[in-house]
C-alpha atoms as an extended CHARMM CRD file, in Angstrom:
* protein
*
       169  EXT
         1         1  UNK       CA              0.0000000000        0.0000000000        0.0000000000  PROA      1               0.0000000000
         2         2  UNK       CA              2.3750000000        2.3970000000        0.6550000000  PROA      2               0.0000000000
         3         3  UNK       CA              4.1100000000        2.0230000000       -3.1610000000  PROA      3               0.0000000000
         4         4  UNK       CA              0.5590000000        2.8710000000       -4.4630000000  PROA      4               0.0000000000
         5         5  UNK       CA              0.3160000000        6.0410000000       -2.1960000000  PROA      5               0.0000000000
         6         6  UNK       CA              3.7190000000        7.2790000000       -3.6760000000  PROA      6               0.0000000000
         7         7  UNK       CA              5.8290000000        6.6570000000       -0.1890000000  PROA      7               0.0000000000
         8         8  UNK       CA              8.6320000000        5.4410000000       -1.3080000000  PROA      8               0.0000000000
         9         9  UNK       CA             10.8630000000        5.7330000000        1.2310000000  PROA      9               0.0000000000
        10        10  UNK       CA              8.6430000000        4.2990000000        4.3660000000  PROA      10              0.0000000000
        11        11  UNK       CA              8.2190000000        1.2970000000        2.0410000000  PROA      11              0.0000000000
        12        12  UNK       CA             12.0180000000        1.1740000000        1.4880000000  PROA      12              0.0000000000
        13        13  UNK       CA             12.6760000000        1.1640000000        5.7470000000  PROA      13              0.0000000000
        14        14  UNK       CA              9.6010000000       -1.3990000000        6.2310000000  PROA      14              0.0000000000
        15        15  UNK       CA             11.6120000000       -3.6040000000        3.6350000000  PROA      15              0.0000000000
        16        16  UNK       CA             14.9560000000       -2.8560000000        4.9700000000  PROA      16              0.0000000000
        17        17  UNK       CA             13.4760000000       -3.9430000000        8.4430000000  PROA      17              0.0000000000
        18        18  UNK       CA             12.3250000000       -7.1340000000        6.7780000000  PROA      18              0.0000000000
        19        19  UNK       CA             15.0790000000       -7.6890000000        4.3770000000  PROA      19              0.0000000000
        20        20  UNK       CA             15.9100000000      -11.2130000000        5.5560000000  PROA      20              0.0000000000
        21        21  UNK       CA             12.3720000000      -12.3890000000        4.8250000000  PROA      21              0.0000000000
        22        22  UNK       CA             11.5230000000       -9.9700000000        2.2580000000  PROA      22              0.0000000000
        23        23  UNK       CA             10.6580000000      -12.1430000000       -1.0340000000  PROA      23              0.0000000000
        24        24  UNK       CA             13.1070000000      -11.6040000000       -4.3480000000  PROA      24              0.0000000000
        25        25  UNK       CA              9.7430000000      -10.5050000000       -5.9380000000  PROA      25              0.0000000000
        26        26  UNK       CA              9.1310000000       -7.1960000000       -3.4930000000  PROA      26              0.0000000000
        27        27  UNK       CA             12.9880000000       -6.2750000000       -4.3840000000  PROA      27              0.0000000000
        28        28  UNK       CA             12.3280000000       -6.0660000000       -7.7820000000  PROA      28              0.0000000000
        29        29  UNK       CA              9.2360000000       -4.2580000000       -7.4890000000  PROA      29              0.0000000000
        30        30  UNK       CA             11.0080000000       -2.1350000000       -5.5160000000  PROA      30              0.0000000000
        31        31  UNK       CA             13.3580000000       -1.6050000000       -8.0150000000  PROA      31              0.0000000000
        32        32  UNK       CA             10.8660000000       -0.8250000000      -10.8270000000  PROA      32              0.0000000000
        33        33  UNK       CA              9.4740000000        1.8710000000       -9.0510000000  PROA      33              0.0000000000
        34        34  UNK       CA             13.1080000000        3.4830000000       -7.9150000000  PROA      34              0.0000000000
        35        35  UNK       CA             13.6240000000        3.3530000000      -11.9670000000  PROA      35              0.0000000000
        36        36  UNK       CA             10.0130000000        5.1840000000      -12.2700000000  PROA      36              0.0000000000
        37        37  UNK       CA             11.8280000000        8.2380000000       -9.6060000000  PROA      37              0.0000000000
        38        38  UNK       CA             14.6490000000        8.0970000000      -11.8770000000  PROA      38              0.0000000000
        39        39  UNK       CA             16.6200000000        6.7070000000       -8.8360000000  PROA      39              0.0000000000
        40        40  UNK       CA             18.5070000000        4.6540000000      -11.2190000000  PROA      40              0.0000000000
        41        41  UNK       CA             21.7940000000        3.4890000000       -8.3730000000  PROA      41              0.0000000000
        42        42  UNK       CA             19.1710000000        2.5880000000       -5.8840000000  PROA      42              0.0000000000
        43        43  UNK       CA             17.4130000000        0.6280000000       -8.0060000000  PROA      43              0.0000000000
        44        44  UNK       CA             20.3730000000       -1.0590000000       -9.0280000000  PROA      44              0.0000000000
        45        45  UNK       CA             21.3390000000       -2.1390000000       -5.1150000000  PROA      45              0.0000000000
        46        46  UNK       CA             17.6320000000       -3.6790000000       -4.7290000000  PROA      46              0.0000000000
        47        47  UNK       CA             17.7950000000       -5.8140000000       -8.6080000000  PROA      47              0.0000000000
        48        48  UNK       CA             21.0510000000       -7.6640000000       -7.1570000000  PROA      48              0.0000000000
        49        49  UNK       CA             18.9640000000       -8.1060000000       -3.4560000000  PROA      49              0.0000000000
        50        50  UNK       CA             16.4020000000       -9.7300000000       -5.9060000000  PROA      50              0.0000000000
        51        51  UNK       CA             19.4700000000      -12.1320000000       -7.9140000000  PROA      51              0.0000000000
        52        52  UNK       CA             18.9270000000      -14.2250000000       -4.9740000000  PROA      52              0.0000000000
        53        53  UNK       CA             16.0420000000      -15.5500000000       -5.9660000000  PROA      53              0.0000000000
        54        54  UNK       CA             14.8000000000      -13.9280000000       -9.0200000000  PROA      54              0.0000000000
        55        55  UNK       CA             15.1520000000      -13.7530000000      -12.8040000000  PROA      55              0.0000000000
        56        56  UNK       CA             19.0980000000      -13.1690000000      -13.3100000000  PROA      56              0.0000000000
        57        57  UNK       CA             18.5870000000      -12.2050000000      -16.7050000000  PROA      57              0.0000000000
        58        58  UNK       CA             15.5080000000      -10.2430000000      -16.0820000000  PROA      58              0.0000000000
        59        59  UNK       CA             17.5850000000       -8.7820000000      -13.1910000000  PROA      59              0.0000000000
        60        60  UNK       CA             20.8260000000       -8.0940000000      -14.6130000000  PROA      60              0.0000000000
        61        61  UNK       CA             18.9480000000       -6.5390000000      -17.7500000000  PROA      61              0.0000000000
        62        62  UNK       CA             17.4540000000       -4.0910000000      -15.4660000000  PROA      62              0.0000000000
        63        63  UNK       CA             20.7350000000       -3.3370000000      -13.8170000000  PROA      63              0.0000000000
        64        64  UNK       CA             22.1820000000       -2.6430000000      -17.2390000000  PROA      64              0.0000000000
        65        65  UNK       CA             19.1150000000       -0.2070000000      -17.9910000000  PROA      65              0.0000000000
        66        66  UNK       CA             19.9730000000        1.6000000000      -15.0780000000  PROA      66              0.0000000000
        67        67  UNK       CA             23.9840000000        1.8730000000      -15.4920000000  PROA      67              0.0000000000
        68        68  UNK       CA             23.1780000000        3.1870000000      -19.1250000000  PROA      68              0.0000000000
        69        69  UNK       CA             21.1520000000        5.8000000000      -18.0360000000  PROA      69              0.0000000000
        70        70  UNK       CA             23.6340000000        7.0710000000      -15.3060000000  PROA      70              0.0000000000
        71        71  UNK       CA             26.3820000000        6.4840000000      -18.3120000000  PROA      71              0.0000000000
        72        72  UNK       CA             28.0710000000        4.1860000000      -17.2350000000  PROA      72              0.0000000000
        73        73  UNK       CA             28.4800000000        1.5780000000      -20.3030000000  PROA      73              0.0000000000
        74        74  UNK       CA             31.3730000000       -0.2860000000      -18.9830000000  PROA      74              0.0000000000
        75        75  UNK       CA             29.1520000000       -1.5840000000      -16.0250000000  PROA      75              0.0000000000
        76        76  UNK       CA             26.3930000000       -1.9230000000      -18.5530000000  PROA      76              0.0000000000
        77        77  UNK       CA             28.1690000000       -4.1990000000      -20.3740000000  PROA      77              0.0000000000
        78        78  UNK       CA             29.5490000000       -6.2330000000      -17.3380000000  PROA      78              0.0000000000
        79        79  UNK       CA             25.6810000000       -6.7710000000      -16.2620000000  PROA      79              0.0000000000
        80        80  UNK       CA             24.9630000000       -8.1360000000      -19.9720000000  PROA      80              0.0000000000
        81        81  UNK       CA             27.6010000000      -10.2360000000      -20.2580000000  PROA      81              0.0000000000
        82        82  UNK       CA             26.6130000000      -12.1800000000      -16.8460000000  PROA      82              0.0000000000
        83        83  UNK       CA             23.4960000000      -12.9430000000      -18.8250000000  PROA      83              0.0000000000
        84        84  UNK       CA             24.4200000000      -16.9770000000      -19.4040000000  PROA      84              0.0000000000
        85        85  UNK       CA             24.5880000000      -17.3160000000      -23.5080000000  PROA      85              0.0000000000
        86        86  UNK       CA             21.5430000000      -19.2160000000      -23.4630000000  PROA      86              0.0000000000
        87        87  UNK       CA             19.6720000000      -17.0650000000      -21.1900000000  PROA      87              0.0000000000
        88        88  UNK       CA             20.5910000000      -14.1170000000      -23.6730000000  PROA      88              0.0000000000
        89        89  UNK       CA             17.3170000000      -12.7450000000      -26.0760000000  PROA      89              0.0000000000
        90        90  UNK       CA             17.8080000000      -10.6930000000      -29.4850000000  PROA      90              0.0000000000
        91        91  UNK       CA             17.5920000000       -7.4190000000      -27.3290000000  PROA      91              0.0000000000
        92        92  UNK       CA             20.2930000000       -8.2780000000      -25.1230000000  PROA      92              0.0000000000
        93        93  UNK       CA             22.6170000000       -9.2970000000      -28.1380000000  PROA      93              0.0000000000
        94        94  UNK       CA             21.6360000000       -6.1780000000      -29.6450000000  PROA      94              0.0000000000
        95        95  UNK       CA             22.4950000000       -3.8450000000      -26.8470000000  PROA      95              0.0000000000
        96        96  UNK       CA             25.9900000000       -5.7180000000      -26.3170000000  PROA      96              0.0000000000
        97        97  UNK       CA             26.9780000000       -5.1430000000      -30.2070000000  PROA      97              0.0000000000
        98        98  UNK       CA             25.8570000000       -1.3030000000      -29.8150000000  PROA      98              0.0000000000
        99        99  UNK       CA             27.8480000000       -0.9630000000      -26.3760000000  PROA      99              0.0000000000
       100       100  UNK       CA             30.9910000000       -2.8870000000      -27.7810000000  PROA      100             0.0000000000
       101       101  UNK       CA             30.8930000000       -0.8270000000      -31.2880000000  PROA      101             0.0000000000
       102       102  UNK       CA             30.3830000000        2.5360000000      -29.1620000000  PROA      102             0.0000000000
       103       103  UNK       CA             33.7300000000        1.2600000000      -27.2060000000  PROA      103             0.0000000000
       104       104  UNK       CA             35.8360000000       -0.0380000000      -30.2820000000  PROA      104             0.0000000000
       105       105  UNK       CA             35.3860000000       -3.1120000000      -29.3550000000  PROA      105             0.0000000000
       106       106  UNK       CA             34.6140000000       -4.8790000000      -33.2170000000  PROA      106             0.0000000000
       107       107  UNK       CA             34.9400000000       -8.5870000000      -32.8390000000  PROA      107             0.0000000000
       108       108  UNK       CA             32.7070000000       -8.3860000000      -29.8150000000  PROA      108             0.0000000000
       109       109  UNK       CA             30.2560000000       -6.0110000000      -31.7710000000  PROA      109             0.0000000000
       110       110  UNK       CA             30.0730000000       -7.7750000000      -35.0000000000  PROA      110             0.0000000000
       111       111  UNK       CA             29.7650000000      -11.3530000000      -32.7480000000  PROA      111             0.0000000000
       112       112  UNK       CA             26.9900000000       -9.8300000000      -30.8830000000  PROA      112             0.0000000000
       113       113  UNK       CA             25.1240000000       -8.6590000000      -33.6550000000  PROA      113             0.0000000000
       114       114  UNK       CA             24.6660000000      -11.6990000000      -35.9940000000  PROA      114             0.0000000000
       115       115  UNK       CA             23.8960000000      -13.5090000000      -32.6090000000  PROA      115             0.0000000000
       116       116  UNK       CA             20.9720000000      -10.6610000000      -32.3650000000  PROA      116             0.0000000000
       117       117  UNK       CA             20.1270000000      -11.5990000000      -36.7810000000  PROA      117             0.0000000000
       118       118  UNK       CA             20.0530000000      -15.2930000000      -35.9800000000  PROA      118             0.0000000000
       119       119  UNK       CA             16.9860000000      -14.7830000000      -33.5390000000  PROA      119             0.0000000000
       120       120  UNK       CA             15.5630000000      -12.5710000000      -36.0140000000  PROA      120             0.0000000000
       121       121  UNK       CA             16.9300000000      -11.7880000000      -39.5190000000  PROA      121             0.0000000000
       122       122  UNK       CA             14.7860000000       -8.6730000000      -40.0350000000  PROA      122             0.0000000000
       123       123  UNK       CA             15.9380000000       -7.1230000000      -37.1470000000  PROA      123             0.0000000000
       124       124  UNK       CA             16.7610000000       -3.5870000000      -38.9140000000  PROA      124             0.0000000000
       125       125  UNK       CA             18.5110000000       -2.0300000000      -35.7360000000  PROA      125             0.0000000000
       126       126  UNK       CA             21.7740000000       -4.6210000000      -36.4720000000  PROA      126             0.0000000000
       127       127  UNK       CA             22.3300000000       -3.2040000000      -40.1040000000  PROA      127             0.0000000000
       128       128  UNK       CA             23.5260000000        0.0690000000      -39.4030000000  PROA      128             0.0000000000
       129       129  UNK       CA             26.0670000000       -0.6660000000      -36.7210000000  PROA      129             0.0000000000
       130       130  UNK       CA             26.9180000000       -3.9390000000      -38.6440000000  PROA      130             0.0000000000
       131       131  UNK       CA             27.5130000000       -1.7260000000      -42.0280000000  PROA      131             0.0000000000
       132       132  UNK       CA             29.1280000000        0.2290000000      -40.1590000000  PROA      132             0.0000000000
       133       133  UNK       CA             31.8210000000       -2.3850000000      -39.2150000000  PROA      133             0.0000000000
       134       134  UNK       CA             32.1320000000       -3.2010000000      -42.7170000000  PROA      134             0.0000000000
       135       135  UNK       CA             29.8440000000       -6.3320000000      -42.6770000000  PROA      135             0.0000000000
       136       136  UNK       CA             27.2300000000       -7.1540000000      -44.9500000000  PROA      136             0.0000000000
       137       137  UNK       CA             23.5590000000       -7.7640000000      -43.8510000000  PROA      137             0.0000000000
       138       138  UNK       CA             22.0880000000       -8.8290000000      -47.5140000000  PROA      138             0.0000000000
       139       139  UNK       CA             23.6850000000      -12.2200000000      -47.2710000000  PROA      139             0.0000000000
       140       140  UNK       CA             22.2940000000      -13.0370000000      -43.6600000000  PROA      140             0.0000000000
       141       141  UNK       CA             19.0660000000      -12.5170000000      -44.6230000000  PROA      141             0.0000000000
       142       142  UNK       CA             20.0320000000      -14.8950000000      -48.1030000000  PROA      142             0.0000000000
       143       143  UNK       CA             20.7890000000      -17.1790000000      -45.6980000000  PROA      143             0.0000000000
       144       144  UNK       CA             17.7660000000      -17.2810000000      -43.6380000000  PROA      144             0.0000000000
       145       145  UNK       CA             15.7260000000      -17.2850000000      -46.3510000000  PROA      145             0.0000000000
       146       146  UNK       CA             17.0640000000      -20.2420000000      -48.3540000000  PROA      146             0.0000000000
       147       147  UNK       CA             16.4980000000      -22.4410000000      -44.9170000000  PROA      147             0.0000000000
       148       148  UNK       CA             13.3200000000      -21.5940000000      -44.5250000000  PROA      148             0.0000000000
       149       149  UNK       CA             12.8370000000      -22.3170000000      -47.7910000000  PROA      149             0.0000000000
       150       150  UNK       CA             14.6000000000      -25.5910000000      -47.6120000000  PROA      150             0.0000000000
       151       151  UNK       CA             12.5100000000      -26.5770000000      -44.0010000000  PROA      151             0.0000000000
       152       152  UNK       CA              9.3210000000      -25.7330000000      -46.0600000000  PROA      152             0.0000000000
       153       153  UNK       CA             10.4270000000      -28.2340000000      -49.2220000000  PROA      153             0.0000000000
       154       154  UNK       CA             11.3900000000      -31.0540000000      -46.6940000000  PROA      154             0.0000000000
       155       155  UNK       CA              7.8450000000      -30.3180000000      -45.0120000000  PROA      155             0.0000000000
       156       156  UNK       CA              6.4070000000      -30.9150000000      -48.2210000000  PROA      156             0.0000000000
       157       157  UNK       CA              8.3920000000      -33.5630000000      -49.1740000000  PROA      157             0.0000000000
       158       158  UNK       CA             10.0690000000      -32.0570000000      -51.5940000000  PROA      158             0.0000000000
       159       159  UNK       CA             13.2610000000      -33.3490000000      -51.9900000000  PROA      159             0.0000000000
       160       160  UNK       CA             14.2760000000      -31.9820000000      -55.1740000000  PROA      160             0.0000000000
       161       161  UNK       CA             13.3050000000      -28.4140000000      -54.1120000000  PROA      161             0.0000000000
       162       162  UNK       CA             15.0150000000      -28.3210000000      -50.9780000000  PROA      162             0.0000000000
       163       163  UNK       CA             18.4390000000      -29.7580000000      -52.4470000000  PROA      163             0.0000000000
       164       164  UNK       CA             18.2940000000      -27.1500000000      -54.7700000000  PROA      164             0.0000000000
       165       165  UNK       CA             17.9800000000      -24.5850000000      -52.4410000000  PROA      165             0.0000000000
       166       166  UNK       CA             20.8010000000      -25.9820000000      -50.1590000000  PROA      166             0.0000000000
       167       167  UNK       CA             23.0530000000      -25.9960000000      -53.0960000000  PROA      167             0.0000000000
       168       168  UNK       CA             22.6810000000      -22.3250000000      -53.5720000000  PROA      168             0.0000000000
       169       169  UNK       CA             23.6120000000      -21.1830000000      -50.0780000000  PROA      169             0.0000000000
């Protein structure tokens, strides 16, 4: 109750009274609403409470939010990268590749965003940054195209059709 009347701060002592049976959940929420006063470092302190027993990738995405918006894109990057690979979506890929290219960093950019094109080929925010760094997008999306192609001839049973199309990638 006290979140909905917009008193922050004697919900933030109640939960710092109760912090050793306070629920991961009520940290994050907690969080969220610090982000909402554009308290972006407090928030940050209550997402890693919440690690404990939260969603780490949920959680460290947030973190990374909030170290972005007080500029700081080293630590940004440090909360995507303990994202574990296969806990990582196309928006966390894509955010890596933009922080590494904004540092210099290439190999890590250019890694991050195909990662990003494999989830989804059409995602238009990777072709700038990837042009950019002197890759080409055209033949990604060639790619994706001819298997999807080739999965719809074998689901059809079409042999013929689908060996074609694999010979052409």
């Amino acid at each position: 109750e006290l979140f909905d009347l917009g008193l922050v701060e004697s919900a933030e002592i109640l939960l710092n009274l109760h912090i050793e049976t306070a629920d991961s959940a009520i940290f994050e929420l907690f969080g969220l609403i610090l982000i909402k006063k554009n308290q972006y470092k407090r928030a940050i302190t209550y997402f890693k409470k919440a690690e404990r027993g939260g969603n780490k990738a949920q959680l460290k995405w947030l973190e990374a939010e909030c170290l972005l918006k007080c500029d700081e894109l080293r630590g940004a990057v440090n909360a995507l990268e303990a994202i574990p690979e296969n806990c990582r979506d196309l928006k966390v890929f894509l955010l890596l590749g933009k922080l590494y290219e904004s540092q210099g960093i290439k190999k890590n950019a250019i890694e991050n965003l195909e990662k990003a094109l494999k989830i989804e080929p059409y995602a238009l925010e990777c072709f700038e940054p990837l042009a950019r760094l002197g890759r080409s997008v055209s033949s990604n999306i060639k790619e994706e195209n001819n298997l999807v192609q080739t999965q719809n001839a074998l689901a059809q049973r079409n042999f013929e059709t689908a060996v074609q199309t694999i010979e052409t990638m």
